[in-house]
C-alpha positions as CSV (number, residue, x, y, z in Angstrom):
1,X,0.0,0.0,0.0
2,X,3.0,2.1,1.0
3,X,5.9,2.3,-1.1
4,X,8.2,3.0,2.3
5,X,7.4,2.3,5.9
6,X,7.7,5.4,8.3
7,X,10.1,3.2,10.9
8,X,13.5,3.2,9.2
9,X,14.6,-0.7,9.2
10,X,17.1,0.4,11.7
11,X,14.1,1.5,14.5
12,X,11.7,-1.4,13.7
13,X,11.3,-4.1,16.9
14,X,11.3,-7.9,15.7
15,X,8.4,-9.9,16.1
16,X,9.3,-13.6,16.8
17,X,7.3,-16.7,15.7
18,X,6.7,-19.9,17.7
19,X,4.1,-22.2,18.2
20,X,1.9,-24.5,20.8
21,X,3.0,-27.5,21.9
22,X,1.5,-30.7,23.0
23,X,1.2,-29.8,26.9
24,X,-0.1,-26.6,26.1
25,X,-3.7,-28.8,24.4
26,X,-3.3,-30.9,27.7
27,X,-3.6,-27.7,30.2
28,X,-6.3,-26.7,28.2
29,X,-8.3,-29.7,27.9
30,X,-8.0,-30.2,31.7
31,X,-9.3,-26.6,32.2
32,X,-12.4,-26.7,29.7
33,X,-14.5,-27.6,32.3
34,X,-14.3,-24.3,33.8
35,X,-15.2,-22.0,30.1
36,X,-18.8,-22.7,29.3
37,X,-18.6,-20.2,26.4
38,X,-15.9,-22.0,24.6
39,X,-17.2,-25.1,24.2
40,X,-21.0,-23.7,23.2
41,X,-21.5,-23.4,19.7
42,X,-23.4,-20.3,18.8
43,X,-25.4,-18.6,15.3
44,X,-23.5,-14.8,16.3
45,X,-20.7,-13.3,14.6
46,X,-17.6,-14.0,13.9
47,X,-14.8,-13.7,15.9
48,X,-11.3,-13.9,16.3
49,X,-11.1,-17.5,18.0
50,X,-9.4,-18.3,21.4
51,X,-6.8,-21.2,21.8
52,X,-9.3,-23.1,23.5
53,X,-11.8,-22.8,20.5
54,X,-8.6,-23.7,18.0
55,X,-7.4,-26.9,19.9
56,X,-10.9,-28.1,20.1
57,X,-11.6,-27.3,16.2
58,X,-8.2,-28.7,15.1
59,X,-6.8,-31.1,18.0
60,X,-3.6,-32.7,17.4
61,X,-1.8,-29.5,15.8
62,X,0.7,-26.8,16.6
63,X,-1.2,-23.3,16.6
64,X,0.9,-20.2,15.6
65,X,1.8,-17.7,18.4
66,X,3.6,-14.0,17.3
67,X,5.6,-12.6,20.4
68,X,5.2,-9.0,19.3
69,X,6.6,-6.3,21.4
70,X,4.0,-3.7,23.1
71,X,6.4,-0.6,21.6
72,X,9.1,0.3,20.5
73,X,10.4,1.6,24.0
74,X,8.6,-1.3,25.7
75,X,9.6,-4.7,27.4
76,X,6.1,-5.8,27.1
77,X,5.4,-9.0,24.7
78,X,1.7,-9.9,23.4
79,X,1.3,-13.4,22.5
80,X,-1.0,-12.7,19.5
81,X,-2.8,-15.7,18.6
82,X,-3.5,-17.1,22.1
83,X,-6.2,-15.5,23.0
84,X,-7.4,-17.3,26.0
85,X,-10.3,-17.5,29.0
86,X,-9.4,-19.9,31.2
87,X,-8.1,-18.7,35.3
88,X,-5.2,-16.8,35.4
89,X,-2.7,-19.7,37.1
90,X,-4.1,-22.1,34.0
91,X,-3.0,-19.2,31.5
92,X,0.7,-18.6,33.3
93,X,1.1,-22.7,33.1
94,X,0.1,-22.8,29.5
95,X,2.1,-19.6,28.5
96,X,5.6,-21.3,30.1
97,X,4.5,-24.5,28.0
98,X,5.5,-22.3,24.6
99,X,8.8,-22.8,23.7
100,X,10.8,-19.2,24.1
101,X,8.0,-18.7,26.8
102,X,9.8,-20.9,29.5
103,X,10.4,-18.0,31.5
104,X,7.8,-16.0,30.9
105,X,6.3,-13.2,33.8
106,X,2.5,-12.6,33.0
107,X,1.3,-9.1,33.3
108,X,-2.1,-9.4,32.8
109,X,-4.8,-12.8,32.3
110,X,-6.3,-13.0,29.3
111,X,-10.3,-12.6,29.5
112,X,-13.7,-14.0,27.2
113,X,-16.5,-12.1,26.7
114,X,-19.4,-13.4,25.5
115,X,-22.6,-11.1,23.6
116,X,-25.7,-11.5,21.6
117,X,-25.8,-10.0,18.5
118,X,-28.7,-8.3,16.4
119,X,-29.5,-9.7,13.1
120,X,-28.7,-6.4,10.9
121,X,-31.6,-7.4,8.6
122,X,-33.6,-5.5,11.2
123,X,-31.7,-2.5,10.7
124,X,-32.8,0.4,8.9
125,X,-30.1,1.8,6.7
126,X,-30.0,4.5,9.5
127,X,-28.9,1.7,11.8
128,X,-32.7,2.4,13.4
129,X,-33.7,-0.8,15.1
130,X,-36.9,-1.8,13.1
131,X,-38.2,-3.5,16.1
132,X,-38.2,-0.6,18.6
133,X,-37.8,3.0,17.2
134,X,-35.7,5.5,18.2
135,X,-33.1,2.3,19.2
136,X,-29.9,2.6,17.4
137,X,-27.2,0.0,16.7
138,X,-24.0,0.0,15.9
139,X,-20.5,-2.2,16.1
140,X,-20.0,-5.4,17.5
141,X,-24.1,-5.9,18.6
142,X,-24.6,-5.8,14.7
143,X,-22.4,-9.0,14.4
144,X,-19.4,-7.2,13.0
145,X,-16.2,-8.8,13.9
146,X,-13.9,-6.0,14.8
147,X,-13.7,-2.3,15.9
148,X,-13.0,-1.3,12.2
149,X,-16.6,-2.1,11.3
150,X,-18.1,-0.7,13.9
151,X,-16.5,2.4,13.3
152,X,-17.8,2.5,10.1
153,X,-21.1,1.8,10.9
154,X,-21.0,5.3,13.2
155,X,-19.3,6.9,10.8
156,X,-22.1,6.2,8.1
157,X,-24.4,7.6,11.0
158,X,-22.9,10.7,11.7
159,X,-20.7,11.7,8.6
């Protein structure tokens, strides 16, 4: 899209690549029990799927995890692709179970959160409810799957 990036190669932070491992499917099997959500299967929108819902969808394989630093003046790592639900002391065992990870000091627990959605067939093109007027909807309730869409959905409200 760009024909330069802004961050001279010099300035830009690594991201690093590895991936789950066997034990880190076994801590989560043994900690299903207590993430309802997960293992419900439900008609709403899209999502960007949790570790739990990837191990139980494809069992048996190694799931991708980026380590990619918070800033560029930060010591902070997010594992992105592990999103995860399951207690805190379940997620800090799973997290040293990822090879690179064996060490690892968790900041802060990962967290689920689970909504209904409106069908937006019931939407005006005003994002009016047609069920209850003078009810507006927009974002995530709509069953877009990201703050991008929802953003344009007010946008196409307001602008």
């Amino acid at each position: 899209m760009n024909d330069n990036v802004w961050i001279k190669p010099e300035d830009q932070v690594p991201c690093h690549l590895t991936y789950t491992t066997p034990a880190v499917e076994q801590i989560i099997q043994e900690n299903l029990h207590l993430n309802s959500h997960v293992k419900e299967t439900s008609m709403g929108p899209r999502y960007c799927p949790s570790i739990e819902s990837k191990i139980l969808r494809f069992p048996g394989r190694r799931h991708q995890v980026w380590l990619e630093p918070e800033g560029a003046d930060s010591e902070v790592i997010y594992p992105q692709g592990l999103s995860v639900t399951m207690p805190a002391e379940a997620q800090e065992r799973l997290l040293r179970e990822i090879p690179g990870l064996e060490n690892v000091h968790m900041l802060r627990p990962g967290y689920g959160v689970q909504y209904d959605f409106m069908d937006p067939r019931q939407l005006r093109s005003s994002l009016e409810s047609f069920l209850v007027q003078g009810l507006f909807l927009a974002g995530q309730i709509n069953g877009t799957t990201g703050y991008e869409e929802a953003a344009a959905q007010v946008k196409q409200l307001f602008f």
